[in-house]
C-alpha positions as CSV (number, residue, x, y, z in Angstrom):
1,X,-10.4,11.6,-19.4
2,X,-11.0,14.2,-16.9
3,X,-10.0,13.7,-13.3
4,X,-13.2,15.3,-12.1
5,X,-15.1,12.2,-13.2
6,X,-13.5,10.4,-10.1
7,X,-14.8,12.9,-7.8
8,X,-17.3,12.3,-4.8
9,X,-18.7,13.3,-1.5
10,X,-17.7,11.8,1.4
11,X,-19.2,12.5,4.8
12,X,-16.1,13.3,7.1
13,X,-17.7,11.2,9.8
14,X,-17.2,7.9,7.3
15,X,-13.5,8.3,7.5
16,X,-12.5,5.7,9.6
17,X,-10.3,6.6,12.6
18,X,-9.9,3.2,14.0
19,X,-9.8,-0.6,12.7
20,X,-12.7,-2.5,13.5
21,X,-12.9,-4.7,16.9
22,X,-12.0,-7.7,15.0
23,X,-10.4,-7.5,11.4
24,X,-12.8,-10.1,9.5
25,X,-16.0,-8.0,11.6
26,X,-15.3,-5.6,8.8
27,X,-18.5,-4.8,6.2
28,X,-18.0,-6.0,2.8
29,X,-20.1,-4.6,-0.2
30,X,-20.5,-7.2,-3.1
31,X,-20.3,-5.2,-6.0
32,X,-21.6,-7.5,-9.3
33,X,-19.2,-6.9,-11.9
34,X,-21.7,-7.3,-15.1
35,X,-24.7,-6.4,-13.7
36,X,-23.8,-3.2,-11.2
37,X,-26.0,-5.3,-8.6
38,X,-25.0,-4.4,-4.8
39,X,-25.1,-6.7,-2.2
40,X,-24.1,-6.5,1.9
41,X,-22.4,-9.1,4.0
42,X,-19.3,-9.2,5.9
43,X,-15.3,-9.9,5.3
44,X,-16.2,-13.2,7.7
45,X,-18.6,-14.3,5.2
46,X,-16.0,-13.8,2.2
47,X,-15.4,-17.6,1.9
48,X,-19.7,-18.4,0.8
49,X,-19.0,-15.3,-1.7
50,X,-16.1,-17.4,-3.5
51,X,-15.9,-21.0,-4.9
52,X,-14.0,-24.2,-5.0
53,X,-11.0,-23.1,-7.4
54,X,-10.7,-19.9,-7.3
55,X,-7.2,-18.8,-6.5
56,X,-6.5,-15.9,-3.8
57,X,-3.1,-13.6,-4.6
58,X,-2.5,-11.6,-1.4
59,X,0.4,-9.2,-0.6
60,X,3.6,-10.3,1.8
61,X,4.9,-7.1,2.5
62,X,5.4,-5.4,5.5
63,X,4.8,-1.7,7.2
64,X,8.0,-0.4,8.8
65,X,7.6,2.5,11.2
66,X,8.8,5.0,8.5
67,X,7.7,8.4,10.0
68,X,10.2,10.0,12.5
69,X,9.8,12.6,15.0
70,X,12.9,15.1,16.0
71,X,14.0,18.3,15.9
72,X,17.1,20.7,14.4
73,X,20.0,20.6,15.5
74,X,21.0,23.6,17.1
75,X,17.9,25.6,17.0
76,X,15.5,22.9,18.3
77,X,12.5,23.3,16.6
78,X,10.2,20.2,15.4
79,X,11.0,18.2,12.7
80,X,8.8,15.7,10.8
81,X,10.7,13.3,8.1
82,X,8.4,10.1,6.5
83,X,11.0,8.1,4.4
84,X,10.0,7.2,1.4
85,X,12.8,5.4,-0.3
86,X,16.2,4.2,0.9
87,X,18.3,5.2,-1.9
88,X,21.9,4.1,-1.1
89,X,23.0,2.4,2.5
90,X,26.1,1.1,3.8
91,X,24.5,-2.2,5.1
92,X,24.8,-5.3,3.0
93,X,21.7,-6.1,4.5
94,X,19.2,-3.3,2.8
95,X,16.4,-5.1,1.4
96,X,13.7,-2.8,0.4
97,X,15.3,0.0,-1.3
98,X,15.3,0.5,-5.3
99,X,18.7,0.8,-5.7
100,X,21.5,-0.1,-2.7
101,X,25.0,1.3,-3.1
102,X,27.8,1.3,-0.8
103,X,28.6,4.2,1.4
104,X,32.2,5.6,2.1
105,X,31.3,6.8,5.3
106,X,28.7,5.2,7.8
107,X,24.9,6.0,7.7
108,X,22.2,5.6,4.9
109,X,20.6,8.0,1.9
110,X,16.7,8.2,1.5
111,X,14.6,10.1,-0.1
112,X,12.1,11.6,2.9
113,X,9.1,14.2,2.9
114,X,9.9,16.6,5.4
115,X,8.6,19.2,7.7
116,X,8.5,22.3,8.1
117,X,9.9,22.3,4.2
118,X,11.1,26.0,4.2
119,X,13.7,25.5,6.7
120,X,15.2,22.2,6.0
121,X,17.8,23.0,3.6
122,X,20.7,21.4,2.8
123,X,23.4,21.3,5.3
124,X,20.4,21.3,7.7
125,X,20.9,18.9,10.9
126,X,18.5,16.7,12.9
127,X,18.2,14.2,15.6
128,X,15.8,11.4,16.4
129,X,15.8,10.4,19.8
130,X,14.2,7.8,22.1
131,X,15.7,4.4,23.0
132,X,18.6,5.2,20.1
133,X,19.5,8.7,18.3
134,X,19.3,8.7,14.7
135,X,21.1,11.8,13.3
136,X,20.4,13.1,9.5
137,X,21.7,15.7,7.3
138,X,20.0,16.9,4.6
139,X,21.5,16.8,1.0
140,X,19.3,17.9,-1.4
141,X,16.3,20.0,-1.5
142,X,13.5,18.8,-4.0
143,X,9.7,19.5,-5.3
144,X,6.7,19.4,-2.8
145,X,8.8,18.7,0.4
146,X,11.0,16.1,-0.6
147,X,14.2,15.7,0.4
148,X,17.7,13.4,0.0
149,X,18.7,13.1,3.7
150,X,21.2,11.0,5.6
151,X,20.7,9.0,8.1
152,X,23.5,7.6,10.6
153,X,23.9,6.3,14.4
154,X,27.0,6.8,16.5
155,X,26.6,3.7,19.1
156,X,27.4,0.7,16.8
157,X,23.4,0.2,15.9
158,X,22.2,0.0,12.7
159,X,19.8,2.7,10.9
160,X,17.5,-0.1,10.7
161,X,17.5,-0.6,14.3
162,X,17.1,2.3,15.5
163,X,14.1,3.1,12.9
164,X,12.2,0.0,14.0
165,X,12.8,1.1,17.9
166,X,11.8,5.3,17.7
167,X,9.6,5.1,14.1
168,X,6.2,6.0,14.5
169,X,3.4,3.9,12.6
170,X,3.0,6.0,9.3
171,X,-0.8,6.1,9.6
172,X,-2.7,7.9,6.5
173,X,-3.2,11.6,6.7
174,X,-6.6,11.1,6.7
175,X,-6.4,9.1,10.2
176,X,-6.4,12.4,12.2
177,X,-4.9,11.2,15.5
178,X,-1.4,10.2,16.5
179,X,-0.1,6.2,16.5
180,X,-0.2,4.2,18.9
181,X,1.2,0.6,20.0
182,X,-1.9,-1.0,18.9
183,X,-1.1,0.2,15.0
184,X,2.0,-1.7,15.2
185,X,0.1,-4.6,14.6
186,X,-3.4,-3.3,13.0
187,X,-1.6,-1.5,11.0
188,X,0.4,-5.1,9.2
189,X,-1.4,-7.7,7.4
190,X,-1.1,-11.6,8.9
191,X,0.6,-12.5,5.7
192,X,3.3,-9.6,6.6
193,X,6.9,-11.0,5.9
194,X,8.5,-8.9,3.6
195,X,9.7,-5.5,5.3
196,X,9.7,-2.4,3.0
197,X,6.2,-0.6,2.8
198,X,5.2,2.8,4.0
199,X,1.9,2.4,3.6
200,X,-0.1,-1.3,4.6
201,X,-1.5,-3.1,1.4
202,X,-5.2,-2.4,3.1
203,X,-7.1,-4.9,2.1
204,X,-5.1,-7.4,2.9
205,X,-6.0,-5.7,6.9
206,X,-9.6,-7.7,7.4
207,X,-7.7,-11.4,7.1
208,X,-7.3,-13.8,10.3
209,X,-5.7,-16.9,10.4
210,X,-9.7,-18.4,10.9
211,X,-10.7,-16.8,7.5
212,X,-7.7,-18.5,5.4
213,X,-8.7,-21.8,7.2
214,X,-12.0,-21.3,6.3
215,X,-10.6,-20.3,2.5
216,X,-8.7,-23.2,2.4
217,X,-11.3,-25.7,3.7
218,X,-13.5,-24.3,1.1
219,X,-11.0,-25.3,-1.6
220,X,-9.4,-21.6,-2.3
221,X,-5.9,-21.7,-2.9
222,X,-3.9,-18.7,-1.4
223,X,-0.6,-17.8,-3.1
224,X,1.4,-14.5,-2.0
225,X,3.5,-11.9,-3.5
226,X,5.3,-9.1,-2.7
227,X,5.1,-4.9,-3.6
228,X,6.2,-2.6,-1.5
229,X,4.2,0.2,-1.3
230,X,5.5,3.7,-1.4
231,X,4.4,7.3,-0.8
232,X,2.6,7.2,-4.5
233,X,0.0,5.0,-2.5
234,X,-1.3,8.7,-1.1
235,X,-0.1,11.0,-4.2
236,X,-2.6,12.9,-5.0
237,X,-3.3,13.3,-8.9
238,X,-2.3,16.6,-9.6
239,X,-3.1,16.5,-13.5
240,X,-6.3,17.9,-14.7
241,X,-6.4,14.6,-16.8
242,X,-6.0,11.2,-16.1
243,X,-3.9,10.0,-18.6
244,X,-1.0,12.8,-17.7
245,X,-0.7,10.9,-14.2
246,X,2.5,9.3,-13.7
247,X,3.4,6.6,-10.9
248,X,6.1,6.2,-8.9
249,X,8.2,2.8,-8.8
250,X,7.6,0.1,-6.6
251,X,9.6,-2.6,-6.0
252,X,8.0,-6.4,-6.8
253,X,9.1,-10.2,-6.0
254,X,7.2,-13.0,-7.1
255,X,8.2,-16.1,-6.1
256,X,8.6,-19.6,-8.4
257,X,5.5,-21.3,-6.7
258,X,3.2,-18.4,-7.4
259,X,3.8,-17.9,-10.5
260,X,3.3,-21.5,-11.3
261,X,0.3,-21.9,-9.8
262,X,-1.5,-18.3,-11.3
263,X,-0.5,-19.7,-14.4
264,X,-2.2,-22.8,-14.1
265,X,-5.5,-21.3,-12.9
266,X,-5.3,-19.0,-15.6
267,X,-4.6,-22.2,-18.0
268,X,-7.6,-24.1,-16.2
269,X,-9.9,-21.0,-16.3
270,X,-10.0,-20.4,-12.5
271,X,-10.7,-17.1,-11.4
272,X,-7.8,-15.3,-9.9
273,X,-8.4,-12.9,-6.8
274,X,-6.9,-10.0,-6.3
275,X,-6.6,-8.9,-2.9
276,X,-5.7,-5.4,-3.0
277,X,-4.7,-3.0,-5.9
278,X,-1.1,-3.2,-4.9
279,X,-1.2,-7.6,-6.1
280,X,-3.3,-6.5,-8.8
281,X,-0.8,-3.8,-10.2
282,X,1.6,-6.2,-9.6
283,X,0.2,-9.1,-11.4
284,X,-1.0,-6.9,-14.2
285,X,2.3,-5.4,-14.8
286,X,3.9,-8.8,-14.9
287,X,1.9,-10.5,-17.7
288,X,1.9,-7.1,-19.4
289,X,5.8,-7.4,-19.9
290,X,5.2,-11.2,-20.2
291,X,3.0,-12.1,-22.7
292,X,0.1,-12.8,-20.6
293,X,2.3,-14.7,-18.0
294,X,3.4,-14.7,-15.0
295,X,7.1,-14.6,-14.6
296,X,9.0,-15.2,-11.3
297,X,11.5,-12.6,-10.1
298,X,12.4,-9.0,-8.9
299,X,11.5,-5.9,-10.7
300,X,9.6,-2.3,-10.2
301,X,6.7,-1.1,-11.9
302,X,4.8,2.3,-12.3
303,X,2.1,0.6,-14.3
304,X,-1.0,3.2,-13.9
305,X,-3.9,1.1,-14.3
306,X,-7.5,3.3,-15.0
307,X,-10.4,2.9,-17.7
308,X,-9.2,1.2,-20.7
309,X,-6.7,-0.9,-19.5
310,X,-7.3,-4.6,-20.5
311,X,-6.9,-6.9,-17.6
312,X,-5.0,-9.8,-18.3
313,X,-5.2,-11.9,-14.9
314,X,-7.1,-10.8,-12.2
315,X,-11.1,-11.8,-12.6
316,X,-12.1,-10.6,-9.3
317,X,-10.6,-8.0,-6.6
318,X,-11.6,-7.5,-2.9
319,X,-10.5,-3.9,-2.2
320,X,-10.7,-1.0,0.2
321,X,-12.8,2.3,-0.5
322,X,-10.1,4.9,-1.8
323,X,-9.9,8.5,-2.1
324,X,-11.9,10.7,-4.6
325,X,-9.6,11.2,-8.1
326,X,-7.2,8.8,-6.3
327,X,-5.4,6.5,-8.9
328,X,-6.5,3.5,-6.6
329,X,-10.3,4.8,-7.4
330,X,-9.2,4.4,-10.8
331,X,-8.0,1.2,-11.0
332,X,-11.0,0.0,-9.6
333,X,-13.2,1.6,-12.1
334,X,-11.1,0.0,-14.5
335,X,-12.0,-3.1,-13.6
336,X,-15.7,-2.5,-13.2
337,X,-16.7,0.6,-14.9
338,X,-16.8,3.8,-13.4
339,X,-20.5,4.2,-13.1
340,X,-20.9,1.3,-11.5
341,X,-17.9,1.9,-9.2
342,X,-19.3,5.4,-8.4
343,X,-22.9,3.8,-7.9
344,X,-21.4,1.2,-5.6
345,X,-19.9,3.7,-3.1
346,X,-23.1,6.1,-3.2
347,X,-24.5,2.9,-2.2
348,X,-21.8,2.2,0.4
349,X,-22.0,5.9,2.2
350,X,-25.9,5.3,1.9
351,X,-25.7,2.3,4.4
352,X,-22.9,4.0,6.5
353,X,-19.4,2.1,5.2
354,X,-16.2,2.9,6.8
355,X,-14.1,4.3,4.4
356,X,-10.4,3.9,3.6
357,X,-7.3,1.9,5.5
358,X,-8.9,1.2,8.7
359,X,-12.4,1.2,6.9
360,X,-14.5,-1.8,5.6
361,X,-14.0,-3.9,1.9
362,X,-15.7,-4.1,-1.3
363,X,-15.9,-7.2,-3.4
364,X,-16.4,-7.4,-7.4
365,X,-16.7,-10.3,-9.1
């Protein structure tokens, strides 16, 4: 399958910049699963669109100010480092990295994008500085800017701590302005718990504590899991065909309740709703290993999801608009067919949707 068949044209001007006033104020296209039929309403409105039974899966993680601003040490010059993955750490505490080993010596290991690339090689220094310093070293050089760096304090704080008080909010590329307070909380889900993303599970953005009221009252049960989202949220798919694509890892927890109660709907035939594409991996790449089931526990997966697949649990998602020839594009028009897909969002740019993170929702059932 050609990756070209994913392609189309956005207006820059669509490409939302900012969230909307109020986060369930968002527009929401109804896309028709069967029938390709497009409808238009709004995220508020969400709870008339489902029915008494269904069951709502949302995502608990939550965005950590990942992105760092610094410069070299001694030269000076700027230095831009988004971490990606913690790798090893000496805090017994690490809770959203992969793999956590022990340090001899103080300070943590992650794997980072950095910039400017060229000059950050290892042996390289840098600094962080606001309310704490962070220093870093960089240890290996890798592929397309990445790089092992790490990561220590020198006044009795943890790297943690001082991430969380001089991070920046690591806003999409496509957002093209800097961070501000605000995104601290725009930029995080109402269900966010679970610290270890780098990127906010989007769709999961247009919920307020009135809309899951209204769910609820409605008689829609919402259950929660957990993926952190990594850097392969944004990876661009490099291959000239789709099935040559390859995911990167992310790290999963479903808890005993949920899993008990997805199974039951899907025993009762109740439709399960996927908020997102990161639940939906999730879920997918659970009863995929599982018989059909859902399992409680920890794991990762790199299940790439595009036309073909056979779903096994979701039967409807509410999702953002993604990229062109993203692999979140993908998964969507494996749920619902790419023409139709395709036909929704030429429908969607027609009537002026916001597109992307801070952008407005689709919903197929």
């Amino acid at each position: 399958m050609d990756v070209r068949e994913f392609d189309f044209d956005l207006p820059a001007d669509l490409v939302a910049q900012e969230p909307a006033a109020e986060r369930s104020a968002a527009r929401l296209l109804h896309l028709h699963r069967e029938t390709g039929l497009v409808t238009h309403t709004c995220v508020s409105a969400l709870p008339d669109r489902l029915r008494a039974g269904d069951l709502v899966v949302v995502n608990n993680t939550k965005v950590f100010p990942a992105r760092l601003l610094g410069h070299r040490v001694p030269s000076g010059g700027a230095v831009e480092c988004l971490l990606v993955r913690r790798l090893k750490s000496d805090s017994p505490k690490s809770d959203y990295s992969l793999t956590v080993v022990r340090l001899e010596t103080n300070g943590d290991e992650w794997e980072a994008l950095m910039h400017p690339g060229q000059k950050l090689k290892p042996g390289a220094r840098v600094v962080f500085e606001g309310l704490h310093t962070l220093h870093g070293e960089v240890l290996e050089r890798h592929f397309f800017g990445r790089r092992i760096i790490r990561l220590w304090t020198e006044d009795g704080s943890t790297v943690d701590e001082v991430i969380d008080a001089i991070g920046h909010v690591p806003l999409p590329p496509y957002i093209k302005r800097a961070d501000r307070t605000a995104d601290r909380d725009r930029y995080q889900t109402v269900f966010a718990r679970e610290r270890g993303s780098v990127a906010a599970p989007t769709a999961g953005l247009h919920f307020t504590p009135a809309l899951l009221t209204a769910l609820s009252a409605r008689g829609i049960e919402i259950v929660e899991i957990t993926l952190h989202v990594g850097y392969g949220t944004f990876q661009p798919v490099r291959a000239e065909r789709v099935e040559e694509h390859q995911l990167e890892a992310e790290r999963y927890e479903i808890g005993e309740h949920t899993a008990a109660t997805i199974n039951q709907a899907m025993s009762d035939g109740r439709r399960v709703i996927a908020v997102g594409t990161t639940t939906t991996r999730t879920l997918e790449a659970v009863a995929g290993a599982n018989d059909g089931r859902i399992v409680a526990g920890t794991g990762a997966t790199s299940l790439f999801i595009y036309p073909g697949y056979q779903f096994r649990v979701i039967s409807g998602l509410l999702t953002n608009f993604h990229l062109p020839r993203s692999s979140l594009l993908m998964l969507v028009c494996a749920f619902a067919g790419r023409e139709r897909v395709l036909a929704g969002y030429d429908a969607a740019i027609a009537a002026r949707y916001r597109f992307y993170s801070y952008g407005d929702a689709m919903l197929i059932l």
